[in-house]
Every structure is written in structure tokens, then in C-alpha cells.
C-alpha positions as CSV (number, residue, x, y, z in Angstrom):
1,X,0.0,0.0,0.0
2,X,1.1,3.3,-1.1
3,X,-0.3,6.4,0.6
4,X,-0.4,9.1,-2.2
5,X,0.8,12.4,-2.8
6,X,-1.7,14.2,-5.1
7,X,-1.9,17.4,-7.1
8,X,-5.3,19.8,-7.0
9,X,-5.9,21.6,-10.3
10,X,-7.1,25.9,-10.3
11,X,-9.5,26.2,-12.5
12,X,-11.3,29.3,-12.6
13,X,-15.0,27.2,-11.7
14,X,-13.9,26.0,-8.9
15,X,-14.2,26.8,-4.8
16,X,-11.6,28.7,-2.9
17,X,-13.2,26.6,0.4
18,X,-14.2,23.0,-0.8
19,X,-11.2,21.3,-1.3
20,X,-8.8,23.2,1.1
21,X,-11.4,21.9,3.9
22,X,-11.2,18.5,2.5
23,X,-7.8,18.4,2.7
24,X,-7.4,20.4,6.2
25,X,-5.3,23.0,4.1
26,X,-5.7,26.8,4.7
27,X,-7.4,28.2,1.9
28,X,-4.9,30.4,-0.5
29,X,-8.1,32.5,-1.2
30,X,-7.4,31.5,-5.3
31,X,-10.1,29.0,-6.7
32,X,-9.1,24.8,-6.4
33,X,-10.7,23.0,-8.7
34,X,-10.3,19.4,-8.9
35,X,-8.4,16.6,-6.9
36,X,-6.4,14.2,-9.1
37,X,-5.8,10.7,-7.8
38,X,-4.2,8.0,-10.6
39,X,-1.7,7.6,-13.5
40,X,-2.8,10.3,-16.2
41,X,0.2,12.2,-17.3
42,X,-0.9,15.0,-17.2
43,X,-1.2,15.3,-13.3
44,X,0.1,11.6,-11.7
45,X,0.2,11.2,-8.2
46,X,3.5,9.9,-6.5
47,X,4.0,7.5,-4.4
48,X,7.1,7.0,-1.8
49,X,8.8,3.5,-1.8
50,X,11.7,4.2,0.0
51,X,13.8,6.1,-2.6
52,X,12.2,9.2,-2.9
53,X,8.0,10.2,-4.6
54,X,7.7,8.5,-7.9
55,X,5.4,8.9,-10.4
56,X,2.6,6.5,-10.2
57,X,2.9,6.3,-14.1
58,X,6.4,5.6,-13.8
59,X,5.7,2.7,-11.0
60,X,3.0,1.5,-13.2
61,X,5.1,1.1,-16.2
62,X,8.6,-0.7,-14.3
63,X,5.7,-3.5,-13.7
64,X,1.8,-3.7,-14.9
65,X,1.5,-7.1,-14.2
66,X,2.4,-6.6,-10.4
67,X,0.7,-2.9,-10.3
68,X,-2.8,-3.7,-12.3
69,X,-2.7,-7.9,-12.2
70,X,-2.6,-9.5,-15.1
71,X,-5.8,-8.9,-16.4
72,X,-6.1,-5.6,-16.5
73,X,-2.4,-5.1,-18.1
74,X,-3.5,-7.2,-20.6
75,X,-7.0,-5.5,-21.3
76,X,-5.0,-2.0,-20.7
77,X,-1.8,-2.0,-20.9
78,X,1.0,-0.9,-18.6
79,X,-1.9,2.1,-17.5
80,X,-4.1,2.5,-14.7
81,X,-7.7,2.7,-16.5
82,X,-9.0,5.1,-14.5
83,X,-8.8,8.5,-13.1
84,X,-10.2,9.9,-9.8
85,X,-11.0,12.7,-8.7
86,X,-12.7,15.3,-6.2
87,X,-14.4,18.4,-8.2
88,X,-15.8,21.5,-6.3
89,X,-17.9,23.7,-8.5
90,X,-18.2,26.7,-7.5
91,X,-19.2,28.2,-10.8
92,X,-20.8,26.3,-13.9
93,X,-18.1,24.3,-16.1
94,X,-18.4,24.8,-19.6
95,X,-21.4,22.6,-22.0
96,X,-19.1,20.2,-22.8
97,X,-19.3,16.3,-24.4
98,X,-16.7,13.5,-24.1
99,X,-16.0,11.5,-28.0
100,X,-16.0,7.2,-27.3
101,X,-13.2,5.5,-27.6
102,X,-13.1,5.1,-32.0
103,X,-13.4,8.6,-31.8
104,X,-11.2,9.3,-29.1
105,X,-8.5,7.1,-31.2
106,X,-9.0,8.4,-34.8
107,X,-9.6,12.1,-33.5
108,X,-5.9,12.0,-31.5
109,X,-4.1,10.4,-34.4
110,X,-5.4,12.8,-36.8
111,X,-4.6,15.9,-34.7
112,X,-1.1,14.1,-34.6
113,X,-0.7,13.6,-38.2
114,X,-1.6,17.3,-38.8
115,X,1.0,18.4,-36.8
116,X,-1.0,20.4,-34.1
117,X,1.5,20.1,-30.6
118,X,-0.2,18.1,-28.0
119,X,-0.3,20.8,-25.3
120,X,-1.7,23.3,-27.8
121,X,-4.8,24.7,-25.8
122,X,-6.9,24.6,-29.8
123,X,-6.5,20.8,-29.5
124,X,-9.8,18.5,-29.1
125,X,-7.8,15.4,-28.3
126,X,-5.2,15.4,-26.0
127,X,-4.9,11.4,-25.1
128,X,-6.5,8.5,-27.4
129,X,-8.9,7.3,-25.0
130,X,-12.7,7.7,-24.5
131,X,-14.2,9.7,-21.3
132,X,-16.7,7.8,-19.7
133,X,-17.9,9.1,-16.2
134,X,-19.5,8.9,-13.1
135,X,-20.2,11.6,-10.6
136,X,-21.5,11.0,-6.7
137,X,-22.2,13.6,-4.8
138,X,-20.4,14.6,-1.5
139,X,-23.1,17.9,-0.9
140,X,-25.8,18.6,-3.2
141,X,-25.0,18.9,-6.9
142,X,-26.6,20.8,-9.5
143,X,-26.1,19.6,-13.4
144,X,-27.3,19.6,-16.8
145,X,-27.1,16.4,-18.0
146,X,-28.6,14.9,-21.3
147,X,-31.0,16.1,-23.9
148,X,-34.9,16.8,-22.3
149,X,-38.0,14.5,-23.8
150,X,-38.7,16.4,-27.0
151,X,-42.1,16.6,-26.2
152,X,-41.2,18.7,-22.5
153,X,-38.8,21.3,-24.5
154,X,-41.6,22.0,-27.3
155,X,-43.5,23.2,-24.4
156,X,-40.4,24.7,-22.9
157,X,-39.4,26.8,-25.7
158,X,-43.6,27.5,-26.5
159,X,-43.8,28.8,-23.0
160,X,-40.1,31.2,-23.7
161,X,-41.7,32.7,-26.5
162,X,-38.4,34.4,-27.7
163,X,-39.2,34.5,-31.9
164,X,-35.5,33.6,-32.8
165,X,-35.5,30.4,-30.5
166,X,-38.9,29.1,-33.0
167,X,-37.1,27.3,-35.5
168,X,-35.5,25.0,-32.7
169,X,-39.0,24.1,-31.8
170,X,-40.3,23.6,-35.0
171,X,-37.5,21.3,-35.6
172,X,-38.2,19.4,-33.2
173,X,-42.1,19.4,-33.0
174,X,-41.8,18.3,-36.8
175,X,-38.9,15.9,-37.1
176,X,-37.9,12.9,-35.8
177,X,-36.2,13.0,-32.2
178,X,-32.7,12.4,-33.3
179,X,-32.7,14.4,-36.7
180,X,-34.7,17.3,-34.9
181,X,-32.8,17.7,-31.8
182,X,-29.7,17.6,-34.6
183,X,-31.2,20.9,-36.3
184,X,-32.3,22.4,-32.7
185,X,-28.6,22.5,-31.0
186,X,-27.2,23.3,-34.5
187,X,-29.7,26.7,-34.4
188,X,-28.8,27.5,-31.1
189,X,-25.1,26.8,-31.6
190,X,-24.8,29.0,-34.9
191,X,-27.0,31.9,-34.6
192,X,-25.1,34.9,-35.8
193,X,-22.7,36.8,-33.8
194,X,-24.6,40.3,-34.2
195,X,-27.5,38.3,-32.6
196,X,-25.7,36.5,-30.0
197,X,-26.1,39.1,-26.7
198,X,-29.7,39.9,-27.6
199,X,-30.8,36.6,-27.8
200,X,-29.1,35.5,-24.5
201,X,-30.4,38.7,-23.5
202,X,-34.0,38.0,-24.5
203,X,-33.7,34.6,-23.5
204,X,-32.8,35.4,-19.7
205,X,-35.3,37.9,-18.8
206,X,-37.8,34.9,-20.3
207,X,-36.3,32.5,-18.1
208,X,-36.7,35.0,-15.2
209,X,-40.3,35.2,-16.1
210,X,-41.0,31.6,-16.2
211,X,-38.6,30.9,-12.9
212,X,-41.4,33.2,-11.1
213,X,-44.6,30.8,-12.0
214,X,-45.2,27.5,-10.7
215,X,-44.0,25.7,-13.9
216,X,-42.4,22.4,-13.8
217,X,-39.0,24.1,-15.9
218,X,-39.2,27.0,-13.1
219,X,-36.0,25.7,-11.7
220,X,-34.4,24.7,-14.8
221,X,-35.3,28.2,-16.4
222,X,-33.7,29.9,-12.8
223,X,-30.1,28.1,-14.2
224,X,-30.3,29.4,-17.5
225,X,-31.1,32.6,-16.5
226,X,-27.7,32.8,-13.9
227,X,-25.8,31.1,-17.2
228,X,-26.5,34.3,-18.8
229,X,-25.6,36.2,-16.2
230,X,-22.3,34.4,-16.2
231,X,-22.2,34.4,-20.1
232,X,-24.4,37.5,-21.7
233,X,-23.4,36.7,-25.3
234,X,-22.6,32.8,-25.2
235,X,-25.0,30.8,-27.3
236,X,-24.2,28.0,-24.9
237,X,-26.7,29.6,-22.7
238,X,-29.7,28.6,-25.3
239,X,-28.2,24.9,-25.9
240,X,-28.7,24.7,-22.3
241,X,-32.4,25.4,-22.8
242,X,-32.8,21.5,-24.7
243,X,-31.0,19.8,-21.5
244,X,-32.2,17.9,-18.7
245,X,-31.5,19.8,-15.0
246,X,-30.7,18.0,-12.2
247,X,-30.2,18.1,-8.4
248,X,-28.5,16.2,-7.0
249,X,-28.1,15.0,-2.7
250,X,-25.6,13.5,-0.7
251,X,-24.8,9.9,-2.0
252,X,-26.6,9.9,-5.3
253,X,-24.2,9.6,-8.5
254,X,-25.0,10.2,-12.6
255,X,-23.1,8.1,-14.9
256,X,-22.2,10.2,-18.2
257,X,-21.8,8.3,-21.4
258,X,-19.9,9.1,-24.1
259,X,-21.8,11.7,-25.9
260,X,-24.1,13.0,-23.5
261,X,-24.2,16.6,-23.1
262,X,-23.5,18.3,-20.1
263,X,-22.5,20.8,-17.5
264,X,-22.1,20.8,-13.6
265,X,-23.4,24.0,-12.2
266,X,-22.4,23.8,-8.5
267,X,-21.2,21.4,-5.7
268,X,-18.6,19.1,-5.0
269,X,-18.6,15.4,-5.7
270,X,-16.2,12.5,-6.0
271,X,-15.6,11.6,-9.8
272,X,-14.4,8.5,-11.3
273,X,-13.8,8.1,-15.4
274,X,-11.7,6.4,-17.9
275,X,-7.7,7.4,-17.8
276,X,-8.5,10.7,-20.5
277,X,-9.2,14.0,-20.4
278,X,-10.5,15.2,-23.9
279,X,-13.0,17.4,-23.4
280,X,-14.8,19.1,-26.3
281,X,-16.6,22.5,-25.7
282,X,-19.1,24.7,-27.2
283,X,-20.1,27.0,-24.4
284,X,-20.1,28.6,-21.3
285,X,-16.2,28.8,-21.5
286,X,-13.3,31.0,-22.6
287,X,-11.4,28.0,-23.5
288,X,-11.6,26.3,-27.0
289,X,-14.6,25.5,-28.7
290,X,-15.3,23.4,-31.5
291,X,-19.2,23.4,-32.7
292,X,-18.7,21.0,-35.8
293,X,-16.4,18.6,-33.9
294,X,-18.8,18.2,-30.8
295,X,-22.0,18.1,-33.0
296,X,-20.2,15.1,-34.9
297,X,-19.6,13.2,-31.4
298,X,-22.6,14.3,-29.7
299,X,-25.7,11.7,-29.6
300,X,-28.7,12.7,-30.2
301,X,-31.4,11.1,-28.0
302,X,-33.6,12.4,-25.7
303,X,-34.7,11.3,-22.0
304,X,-34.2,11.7,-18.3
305,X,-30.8,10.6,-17.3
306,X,-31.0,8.3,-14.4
307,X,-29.8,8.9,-11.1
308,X,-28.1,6.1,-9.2
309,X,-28.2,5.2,-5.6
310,X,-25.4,2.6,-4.6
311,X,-26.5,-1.1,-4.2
312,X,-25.6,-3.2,-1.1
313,X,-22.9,-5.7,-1.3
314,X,-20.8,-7.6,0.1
315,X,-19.1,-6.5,3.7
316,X,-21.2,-3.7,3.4
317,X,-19.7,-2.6,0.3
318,X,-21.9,0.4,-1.7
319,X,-21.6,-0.2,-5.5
320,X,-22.2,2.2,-8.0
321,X,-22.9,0.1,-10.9
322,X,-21.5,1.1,-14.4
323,X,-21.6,-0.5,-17.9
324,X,-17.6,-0.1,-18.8
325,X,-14.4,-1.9,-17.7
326,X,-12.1,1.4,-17.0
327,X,-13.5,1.9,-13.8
328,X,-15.5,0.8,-11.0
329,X,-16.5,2.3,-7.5
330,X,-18.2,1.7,-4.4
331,X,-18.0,3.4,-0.8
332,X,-18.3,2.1,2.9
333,X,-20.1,3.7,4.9
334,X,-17.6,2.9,8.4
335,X,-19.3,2.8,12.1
336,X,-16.1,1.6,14.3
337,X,-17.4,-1.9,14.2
338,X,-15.4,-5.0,12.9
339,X,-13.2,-4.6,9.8
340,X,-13.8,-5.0,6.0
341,X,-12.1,-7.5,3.6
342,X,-11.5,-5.9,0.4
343,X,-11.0,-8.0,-2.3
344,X,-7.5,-8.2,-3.9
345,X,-6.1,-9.1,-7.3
346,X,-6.8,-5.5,-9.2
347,X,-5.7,-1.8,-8.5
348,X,-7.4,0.7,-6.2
349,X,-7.2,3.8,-4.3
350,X,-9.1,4.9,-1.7
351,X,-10.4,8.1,-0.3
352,X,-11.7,8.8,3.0
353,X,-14.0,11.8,2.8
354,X,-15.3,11.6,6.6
355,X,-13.5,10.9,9.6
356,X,-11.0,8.0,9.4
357,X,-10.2,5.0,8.5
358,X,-7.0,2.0,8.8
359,X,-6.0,-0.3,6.1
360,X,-4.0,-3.1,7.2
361,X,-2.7,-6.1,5.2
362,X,0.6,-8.4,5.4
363,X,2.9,-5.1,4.3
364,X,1.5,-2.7,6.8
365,X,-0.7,0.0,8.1
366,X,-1.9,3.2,6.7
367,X,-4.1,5.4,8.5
368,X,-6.6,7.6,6.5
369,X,-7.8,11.2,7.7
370,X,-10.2,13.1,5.7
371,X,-9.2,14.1,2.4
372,X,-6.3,11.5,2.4
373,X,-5.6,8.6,-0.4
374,X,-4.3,5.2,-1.0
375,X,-3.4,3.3,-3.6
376,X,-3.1,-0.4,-3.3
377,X,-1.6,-2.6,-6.1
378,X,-3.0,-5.8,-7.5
379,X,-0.1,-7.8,-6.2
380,X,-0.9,-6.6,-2.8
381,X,-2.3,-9.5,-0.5
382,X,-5.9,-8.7,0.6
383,X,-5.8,-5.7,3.0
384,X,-8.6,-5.1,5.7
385,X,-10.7,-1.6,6.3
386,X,-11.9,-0.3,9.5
387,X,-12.6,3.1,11.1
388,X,-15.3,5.7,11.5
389,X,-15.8,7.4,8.4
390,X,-17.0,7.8,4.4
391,X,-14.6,5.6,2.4
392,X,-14.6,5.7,-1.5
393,X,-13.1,2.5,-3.3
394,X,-12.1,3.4,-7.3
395,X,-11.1,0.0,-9.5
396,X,-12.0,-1.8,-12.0
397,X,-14.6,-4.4,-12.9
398,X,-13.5,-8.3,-11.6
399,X,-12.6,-9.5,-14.8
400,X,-14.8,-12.9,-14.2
401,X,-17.8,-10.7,-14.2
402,X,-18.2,-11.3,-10.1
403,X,-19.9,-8.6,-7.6
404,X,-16.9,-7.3,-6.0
């Protein structure tokens, strides 16, 4: 076992409090964003061995079989599959959309083969790998997440009554879903830029209006409305109009697919996805956006998006269950009572998020305070958990298809 040494990220979204309290830091007063805890490159944590902090990339590569067990290196490679993290929104992250793993691969290689430098900030594709992701909260959490039935955002957009925002509903009041909500977040992605502000202008004060009735979008309409505050000429704003809105409590989770539309708005929340970080944009953001690219990866269907409540285990294990093999994760809920087995033979790190906790297995002890992280290797022998706490678990799928 390996207690890590991990990087936080300052974006300008996130909270200057959230993560600082987490960690029992003092706050530097500048925004802290997200918590990284794995093997991507671009932010590894280290681990100490005896010789000084490695990079968990590095430790990974000297040895994936004894890191990740053999079936995972073999399904992976010599890379962790996941990445976790801890996010604390404190402003709304940009509408964003993650490509699957073909896209992931032929998008990287051709960005490659074009010459455009990895670490170029107009790049789309910064690994090969697909983003799949899963999001539980730790205190409420606000989100957009998916695109609404067709059917609600007709009446949505009736109800808005701003002329330019008509096509979008005609489109898809006269289309089929998919080919209609195609045309809709094209319109609202492309309207021209002497339009843009009045628009988001027009479409904010009828948010406002509609936030002050007793309509079912009242509270959807309220986070639109403080988008355009944030953004007063970004068309991301009216894209946001066709999406689900969510809320979030304590212990619930969302699981975004490749292609799903989305945006957190505020909170903070434990985060588990596959090892990448492409990200493509179209609003709410000062970073780069690409329409045509994330209109090609996006998938157009319409629905709620389900929210997920962890399913009892084993050993009073929580599972959060997921239809990929990068990642996998669970949480015990600890009351100083006897110890949990955790099963062995793949990588994981663990995060305590309340009180405390012990691991203990044939190399050793580590004790866990809040806001501190493990990482425990697939060769490990099977290591025990105890305390008094909130414990997250992040692996991977048992590669026979078992609970655990």
C-alpha cells in the first residue's frame, strides 16, 4: 500500500473553500478545482517506496502485471484505466461532451498527423482514449445532464416565446427525435454573432419570467437565467435550454456516457472516469470551442438521465454500478465496528471523505484522515478496512464478471 501524494488543479470554476477543507489545508483565497488521484500524465500522483515520490505512471510502467494484475495489463496496458478525482464547483463548467473510444483514437491520431503540438490549448484530443464518467455527490449537486424528452422542451421553448428560439422548436415538433434535436442545438449553436447578446439577453429575462410561476421548468429556467448572467453573449446559454436539469443529494451519482451533453453547475462530488481528459466544448467557457467537432460526437437522444443510488454488497460494500471496464466504484459507509475484507487481485485507491479509517494487510498499516488517499496494487495481498468514516473505493470491474 502506497499512501499518495496528489496534485489539486485551479481552475477558474472551482471553490476557494471545498477542497482546502477537505484536505485540512488553509485556503490560498485562489479557486481549487479538482483533486487528481491516478496515472494520467498530465497530473500523476507519486508514491514514496523508500527512494524518494515516484510517479505512479512511472511505477505502473517498471511493472503492470504486479501494479494492475494481469488482467487488467492485458486488457490496458501498462496504465491504470481510470482516473479519480474530487471536483468543487463553485461556478458552472463549460457545455461540454466527451467522444468514445473510436473517436477518441481516430480524432488523437489525426490531430497528430496534422502536426497540431499536444499541449496546444486549440486541440480537441489530447490522449486516445474515450471519457466515460461517473459523478456522486459529496453535498448537493446541481447539473445539466442529457437532452430533455422532446415533447417537455416543445412546451419549454412555446412557454419562452423568444421568436428567434422558433425554429429550434419547430425542428423538433416536426422531425424525428434524433434528426430534430440535430437541427435544434445546431440553431442554437450558430445563430449569428450580431445576434448572440440579444438573444441571450431576450432569453434570460424569459427565463426569469417563467422561474417566477409555478412551472415544472421554473427551476431549470432559474439556471439558465444565472448562465446568462455568467455568459451575456454565449449561445451556450440557449443549448442549455434542450437539456435535462438535475439536483443532485448527498450519495446519489450520474453516470455520463460518451456523448451526453453536459454541464455541472455547483457542488462538490467525487468523480471517477476512464484514464483521459478530452473534453470538447461549445459553451459557457473561454477555453476552446469546436461546434462541428462536438456536433459530430454528440448523440442525439432524448430522455431523463438516471440517477443512481449505490446497491448493497458484500461486507457492506456500496456499489455504484457502471456498464464499462475502466472503472468501477463503491464506498463504505464505516461505524467503528469490525473490519472490511476488500478483495485483492486489481488496483485501487481509496479516499476517505469523513473521519477516518486504517488499512492493514501483510505489508503494513496506513491510516486515513479526511481528504487523504491510498493506492493499493494488484499484487498486494488482501488488506482489511476499519474506522469511523465515508470511504470511497475506485477500481476496475472483476474480470470474471463477479460482484466485487
Amino acid at each position: 500500500m502506497d499512501r499518495l501524494i496528489n496534485r489539486v488543479r485551479a481552475y477558474g470554476w472551482g471553490s476557494a473553500t471545498a477542497i482546502p477543507e477537505l484536505l485540512g489545508a488553509t485556503p490560498t483565497g485562489e479557486p481549487q478545482a479538482e483533486l487528481w488521484m491516478g496515472a494520467h500524465p498530465g497530473d500523476p500522483s507519486r508514491v514514496d517506496r523508500g527512494a524518494g515520490p515516484r510517479s505512479l505512471v512511472d511505477v505502473i510502467a517498471a511493472d503492470p502485471v504486479d501494479e494492475l494484475g494481469a488482467a487488467t495489463a492485458a486488457r490496458f496496458g501498462a496504465q491504470l484505466p481510470f482516473l479519480f478525482k474530487v471536483l468543487a464547483v463553485d461556478k458552472p463548467l463549460s457545455l461540454q461532451v466527451h467522444p468514445n473510444a473510436a473517436q477518441a483514437a481516430a480524432g488523437f491520431a489525426d490531430e497528430d498527423a496534422r502536426g497540431i503540438p499536444r499541449e496546444a490549448p486549440f486541440r480537441n484530443y489530447v490522449d486516445a482514449n474515450h471519457k466515460p464518467e461517473l459523478a456522486c455527490a459529496l453535498t448537493d449537486l446541481e447539473a445539466l445532464c442529457g437532452f430533455r424528452e422532446v415533447a417537455a422542451t416543445v412546451k419549454l421553448l412555446d412557454l419562452l416565446g423568444v421568436p428567434e428560439l422558433q425554429p429550434c422548436a419547430d425542428a423538433l415538433r416536426e422531425r424525428p427525435e434524433s434528426e430534430g434535436l440535430r437541427s435544434a442545438m445546431t440553431q442554437a449553436l450558430t445563430l449569428p454573432d450580431n445576434r448572440k447578446a440579444a438573444v441571450v439577453g431576450e432569453v434570460a429575462s424569459a427565463c426569469l419570467r417563467v422561474a417566477g410561476t409555478p412551472s415544472p421548468f421554473a427551476a431549470a429556467c432559474l439556471a439558465v437565467a444565472d448562465l446568462a448572467r455568467r455568459h451575456p453573449a454565449d449561445l451556450g446559454v440557449v443549448a442549455a435550454l434542450l437539456l435535462n436539469h438535475m439536483r443532485l443529494t448527498e450519495g446519489q451519482a450520474v453516470y455520463f456516457a460518451a456523448g451526453l451533453p453536459h454541464s455541472y453547475l455547483s457542488g462538490t462530488f467525487v468523480e471517477i472516469l476512464a484514464n483521459s481528459d478530452n473534453v470538447l466544448r461549445c459553451g459557457l467557457t473561454d477555453k476552446h470551442i469546436d461546434v462541428a467537432e462536438l456536433l459530430r460526437v454528440l448523440e442525439f437522444r432524448a430522455g431523463p438521465v438516471d440517477v443512481l443510488a449505490p446497491i448493497e454488497g458484500p461486507d457492506g460494500e456500496q456499489v455504484y454500478h457502471t456498464p464499462v471496464p475502466d472503472f468501477r466504484l463503491s464506498r463504505y459507509v464505516l461505524d467503528g465496528g469490525a473490519a472490511r475484507l476488500l478483495p485483492d487481485g486489481r488496483p485501487q485507491i481509496l479516499l476517505c471523505t469523513a473521519g477516518g479509517a486504517k488499512l492493514a494487510g501483510a505489508h503494513g498499516t496506513v491510516e486515513l484522515a479526511r481528504g487523504q488517499s491510498v493506492y493499493v496494487p494488484a499484487s498486494d495481498p488482501a488488506v482489511s478496512l476499519a474506522g469511523d468514516g465515508l470511504v470511497f473505493r475506485a477500481t476496475v470491474p472483476s474480470p470474471n464478471g463477479a460482484a466485487a
